[in-house]
C-alpha positions as CSV (number, residue, x, y, z in Angstrom):
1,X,-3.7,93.0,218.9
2,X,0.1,94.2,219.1
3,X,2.4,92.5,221.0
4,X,5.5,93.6,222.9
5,X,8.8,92.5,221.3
6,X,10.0,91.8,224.7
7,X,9.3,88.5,226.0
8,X,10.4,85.0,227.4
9,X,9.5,81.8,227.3
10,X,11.0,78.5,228.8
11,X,9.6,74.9,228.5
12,X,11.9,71.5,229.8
13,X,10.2,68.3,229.3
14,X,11.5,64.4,229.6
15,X,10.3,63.2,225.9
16,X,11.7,59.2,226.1
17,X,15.0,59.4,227.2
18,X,16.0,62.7,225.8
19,X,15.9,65.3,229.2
20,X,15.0,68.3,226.5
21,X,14.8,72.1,227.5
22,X,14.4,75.2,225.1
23,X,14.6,79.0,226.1
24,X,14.0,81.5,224.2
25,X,14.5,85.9,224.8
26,X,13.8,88.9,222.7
27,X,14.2,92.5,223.2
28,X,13.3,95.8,220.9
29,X,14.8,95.8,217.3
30,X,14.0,97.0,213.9
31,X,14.3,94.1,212.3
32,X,14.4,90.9,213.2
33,X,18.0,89.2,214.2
34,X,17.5,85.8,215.5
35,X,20.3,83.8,217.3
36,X,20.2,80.3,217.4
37,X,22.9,78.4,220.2
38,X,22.5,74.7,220.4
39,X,25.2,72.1,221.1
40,X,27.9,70.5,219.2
41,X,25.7,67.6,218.0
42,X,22.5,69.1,217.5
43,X,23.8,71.7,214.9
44,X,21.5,70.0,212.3
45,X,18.1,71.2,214.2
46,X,19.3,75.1,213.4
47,X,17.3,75.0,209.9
48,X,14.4,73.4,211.5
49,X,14.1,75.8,214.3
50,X,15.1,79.0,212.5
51,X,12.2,78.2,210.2
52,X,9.7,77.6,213.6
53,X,10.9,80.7,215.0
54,X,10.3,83.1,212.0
55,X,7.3,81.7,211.3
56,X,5.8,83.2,214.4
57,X,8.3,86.2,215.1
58,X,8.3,89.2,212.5
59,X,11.0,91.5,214.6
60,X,13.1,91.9,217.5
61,X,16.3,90.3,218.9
62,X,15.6,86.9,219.7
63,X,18.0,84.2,221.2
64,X,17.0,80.8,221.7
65,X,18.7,77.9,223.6
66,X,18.2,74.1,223.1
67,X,19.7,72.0,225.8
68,X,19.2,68.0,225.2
69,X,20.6,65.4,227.6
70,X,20.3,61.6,227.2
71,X,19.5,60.1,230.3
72,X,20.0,56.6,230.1
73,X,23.1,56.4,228.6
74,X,22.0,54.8,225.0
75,X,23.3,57.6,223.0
76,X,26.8,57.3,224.4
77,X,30.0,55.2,224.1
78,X,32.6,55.0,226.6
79,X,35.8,53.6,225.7
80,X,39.1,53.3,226.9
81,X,42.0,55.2,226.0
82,X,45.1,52.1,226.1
83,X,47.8,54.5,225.1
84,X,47.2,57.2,228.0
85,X,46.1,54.2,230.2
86,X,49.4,52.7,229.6
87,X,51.9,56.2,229.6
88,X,50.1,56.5,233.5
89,X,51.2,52.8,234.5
90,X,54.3,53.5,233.6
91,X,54.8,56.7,235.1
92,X,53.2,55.5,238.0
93,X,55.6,52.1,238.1
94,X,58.7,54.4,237.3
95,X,57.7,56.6,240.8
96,X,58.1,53.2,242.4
97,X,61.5,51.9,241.5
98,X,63.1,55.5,240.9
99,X,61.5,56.8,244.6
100,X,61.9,53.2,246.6
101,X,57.7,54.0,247.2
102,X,55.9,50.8,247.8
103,X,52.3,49.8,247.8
104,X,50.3,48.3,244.6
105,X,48.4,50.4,241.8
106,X,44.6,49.4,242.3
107,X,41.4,50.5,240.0
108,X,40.4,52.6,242.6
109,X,43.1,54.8,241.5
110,X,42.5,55.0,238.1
111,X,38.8,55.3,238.2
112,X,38.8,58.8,239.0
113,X,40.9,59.8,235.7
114,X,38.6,60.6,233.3
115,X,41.1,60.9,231.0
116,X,41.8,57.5,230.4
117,X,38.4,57.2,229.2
118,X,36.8,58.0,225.7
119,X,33.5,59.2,225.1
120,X,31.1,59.7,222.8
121,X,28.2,60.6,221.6
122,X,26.3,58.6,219.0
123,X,24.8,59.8,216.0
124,X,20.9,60.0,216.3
125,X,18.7,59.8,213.5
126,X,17.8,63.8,213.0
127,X,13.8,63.0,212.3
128,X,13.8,61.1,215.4
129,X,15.7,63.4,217.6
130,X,13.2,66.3,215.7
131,X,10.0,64.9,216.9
132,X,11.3,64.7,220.0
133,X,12.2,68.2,220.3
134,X,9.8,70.3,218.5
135,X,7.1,70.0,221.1
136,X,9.3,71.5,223.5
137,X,10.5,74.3,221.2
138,X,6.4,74.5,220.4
139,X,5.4,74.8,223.9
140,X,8.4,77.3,224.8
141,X,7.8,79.9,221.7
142,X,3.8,79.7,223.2
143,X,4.9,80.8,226.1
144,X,7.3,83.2,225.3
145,X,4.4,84.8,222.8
146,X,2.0,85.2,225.7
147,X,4.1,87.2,227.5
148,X,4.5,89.5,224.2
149,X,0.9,89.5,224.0
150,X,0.2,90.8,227.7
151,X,2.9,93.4,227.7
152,X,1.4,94.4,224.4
153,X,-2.0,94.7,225.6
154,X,-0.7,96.7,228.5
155,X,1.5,99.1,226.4
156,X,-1.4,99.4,223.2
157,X,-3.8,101.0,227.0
158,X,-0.7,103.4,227.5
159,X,-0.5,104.7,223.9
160,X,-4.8,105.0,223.8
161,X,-4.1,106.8,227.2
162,X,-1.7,109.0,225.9
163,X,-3.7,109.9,222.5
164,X,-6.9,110.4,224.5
165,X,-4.7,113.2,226.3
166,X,-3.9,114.9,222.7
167,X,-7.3,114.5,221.7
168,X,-8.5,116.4,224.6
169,X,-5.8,119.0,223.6
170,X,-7.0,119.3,220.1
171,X,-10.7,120.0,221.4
172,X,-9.1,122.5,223.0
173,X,-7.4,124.0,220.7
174,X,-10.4,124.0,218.2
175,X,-12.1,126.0,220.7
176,X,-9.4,128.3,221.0
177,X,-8.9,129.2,217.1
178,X,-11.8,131.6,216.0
179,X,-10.2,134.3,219.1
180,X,-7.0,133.2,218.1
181,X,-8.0,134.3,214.7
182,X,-9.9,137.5,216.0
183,X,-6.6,138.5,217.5
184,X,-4.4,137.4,215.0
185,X,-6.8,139.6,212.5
186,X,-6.8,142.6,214.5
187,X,-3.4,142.6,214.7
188,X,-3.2,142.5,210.4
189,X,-5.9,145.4,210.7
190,X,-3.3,147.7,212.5
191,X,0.0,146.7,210.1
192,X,-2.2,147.3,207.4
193,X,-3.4,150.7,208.6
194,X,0.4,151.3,209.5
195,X,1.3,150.8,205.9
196,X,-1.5,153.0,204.4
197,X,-0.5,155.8,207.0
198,X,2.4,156.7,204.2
199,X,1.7,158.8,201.0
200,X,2.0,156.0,199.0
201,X,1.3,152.4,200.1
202,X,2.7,149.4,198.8
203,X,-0.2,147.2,197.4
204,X,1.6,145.1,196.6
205,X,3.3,144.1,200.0
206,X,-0.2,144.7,201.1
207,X,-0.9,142.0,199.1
208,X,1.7,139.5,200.3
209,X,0.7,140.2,204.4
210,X,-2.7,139.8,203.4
211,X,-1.7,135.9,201.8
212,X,1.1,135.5,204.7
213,X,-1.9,136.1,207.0
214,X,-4.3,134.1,205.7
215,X,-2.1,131.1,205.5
216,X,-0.3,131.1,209.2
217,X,-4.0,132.0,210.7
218,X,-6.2,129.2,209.4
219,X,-5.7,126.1,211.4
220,X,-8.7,124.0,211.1
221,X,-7.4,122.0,208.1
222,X,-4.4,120.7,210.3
223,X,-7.5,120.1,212.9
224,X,-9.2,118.2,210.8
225,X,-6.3,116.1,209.8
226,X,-5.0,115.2,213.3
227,X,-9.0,113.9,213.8
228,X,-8.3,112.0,210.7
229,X,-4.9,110.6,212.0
230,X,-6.6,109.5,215.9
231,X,-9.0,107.2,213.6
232,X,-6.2,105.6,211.7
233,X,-4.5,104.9,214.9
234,X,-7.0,103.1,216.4
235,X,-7.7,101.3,213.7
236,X,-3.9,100.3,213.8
237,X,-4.2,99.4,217.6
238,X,-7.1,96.6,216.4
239,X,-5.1,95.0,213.9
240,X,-3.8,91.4,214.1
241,X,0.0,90.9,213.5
242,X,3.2,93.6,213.3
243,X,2.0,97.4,213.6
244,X,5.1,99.0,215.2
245,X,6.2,100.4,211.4
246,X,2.9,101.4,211.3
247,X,2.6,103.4,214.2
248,X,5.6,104.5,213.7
249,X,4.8,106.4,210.4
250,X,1.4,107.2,211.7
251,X,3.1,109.3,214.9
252,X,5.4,110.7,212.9
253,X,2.5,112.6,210.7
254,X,0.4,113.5,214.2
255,X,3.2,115.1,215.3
256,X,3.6,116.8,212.1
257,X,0.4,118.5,212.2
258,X,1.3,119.5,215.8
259,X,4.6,121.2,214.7
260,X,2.3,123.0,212.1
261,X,-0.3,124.4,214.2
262,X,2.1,125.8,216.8
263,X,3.9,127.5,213.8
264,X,1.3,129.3,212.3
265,X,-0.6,130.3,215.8
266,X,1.1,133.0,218.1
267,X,-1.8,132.3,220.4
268,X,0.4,131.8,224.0
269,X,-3.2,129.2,224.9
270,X,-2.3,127.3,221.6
271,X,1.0,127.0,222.1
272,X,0.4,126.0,226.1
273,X,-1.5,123.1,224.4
274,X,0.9,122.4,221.4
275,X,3.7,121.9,223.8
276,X,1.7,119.3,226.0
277,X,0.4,117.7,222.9
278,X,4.5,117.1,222.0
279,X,5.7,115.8,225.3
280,X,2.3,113.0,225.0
281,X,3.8,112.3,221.5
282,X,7.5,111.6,223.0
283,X,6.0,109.2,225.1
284,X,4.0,107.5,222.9
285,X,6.9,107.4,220.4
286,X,8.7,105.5,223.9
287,X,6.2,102.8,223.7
288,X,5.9,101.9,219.9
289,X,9.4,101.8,220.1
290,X,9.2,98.4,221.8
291,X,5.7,97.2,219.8
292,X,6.4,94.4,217.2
């Protein structure tokens, strides 16, 4: 079943002591142009999750995040900076005898300067900090492609909706072609009497209107091919996996035929239902547009 290539999917889950959460987006694209953001230290996980993330997504613009914070304070080191430590006690101790301010300096005031502390983060092992974090990224890309898969239900209803509508046209437009032809022969009947009103008519231009006419009145073969082209469409619509190229191409030749039955018929009823059959293609072409 197609799926949409617009979707979301969030998942945040405590695995040990690693607080992890991983988001991941997509919109419409032709190709697919993935975006991977993750923090500082966990640079090493891009492979890893690049490889995840293609391995389920064929196209679109996808950007994922991965957020990890370490809640009990095993991965970190705090330590203290002595030489900006000792620059403020000094400052602070030169205020005092330059300004005559008295009063003693006590931790309080120094606990609240973060800058006089170092910290930082440990290195964790990368297969251990993996485990941990591709369930979440697992869990996050499921939801994200269930969303796909529901918009892509709803949008594969729109296009049958929408080709049911040009099917109907194209019934109709069968129906109309043998007086369409009646009238377009009639028509021929009276240019050729025209021409053979002179003293000496042109057989060979009589020739070439006869094959002009022959070839712009005769519809049924473009007929017969749009039928063709509703069967391979739905056939499409069932498949399993990517079928936005597909359609794509497969639209492209409907509307095809369409252009070439409203050139060869100057039937006004004919071309009433040629030009509805174009606008239902336009907004088919709308929705494929967004179909991965």
């Amino acid at each position: 079943m197609a799926n949409s290539m617009t979707g979301y999917g969030r998942h945040k889950e405590l695995v040990g002591s690693r607080d992890i959460c991983f988001e991941i987006k997509s919109v419409n694209s032709r190709y697919l142009d993935l975006n991977i953001k993750l923090g500082r230290l966990y640079v090493r996980l891009e492979d890893k999750i690049r490889n995840l993330v293609t391995s389920k997504i064929s196209r679109g613009k996808v950007d994922v995040f991965l957020t990890v914070d370490n809640i009990d304070g095993e991965k970190t080191e705090l330590a203290l900076n002595k030489e900006y430590l000792e620059a403020y006690l000094a400052l602070l101790n030169n205020i005092k005898d330059n300004y005559g301010i008295g009063g003693e300096i006590e931790i309080s005031m120094l606990a609240g300067k973060s800058d006089i502390f170092n910290v930082r983060k440990l290195d964790e092992d990368s297969e251990e900090l993996w485990a941990a974090v591709e369930p979440v990224v697992e869990k996050a890309i499921e939801k994200f492609l269930a969303m796909r898969e529901t918009e892509g239900a709803s949008m594969v209803a729109d296009v049958r909706e929408h080709v049911g509508v040009i099917a109907a046209l194209r019934s109709e437009i069968k129906a109309l072609a043998p007086a369409a032809i009646t009238a377009a022969n009639e028509k021929m009947i009276a240019r050729v009497k025209d021409l053979l009103s002179s003293a000496e008519p042109d057989e060979g231009r009589l020739l070439t209107e006869c094959a002009i006419f022959a070839d712009k009145a005769d519809i049924n073969e473009e007929l017969a091919r749009l039928g063709s082209h509703f069967e391979q469409l739905e056939e499409i619509l069932e498949e399993k996996g990517p079928i936005g190229r597909k359609l794509d191409f497969l639209v492209q030749e409907i509307n095809r035929e369409i252009n070439t039955i409203g050139s060869k018929s100057a039937d006004m009823a004919i071309t009433k239902a040629v030009i509805a059959a174009k606008s239902e293609i336009e907004k088919i072409r709308e929705q494929i547009q967004n179909i991965e």
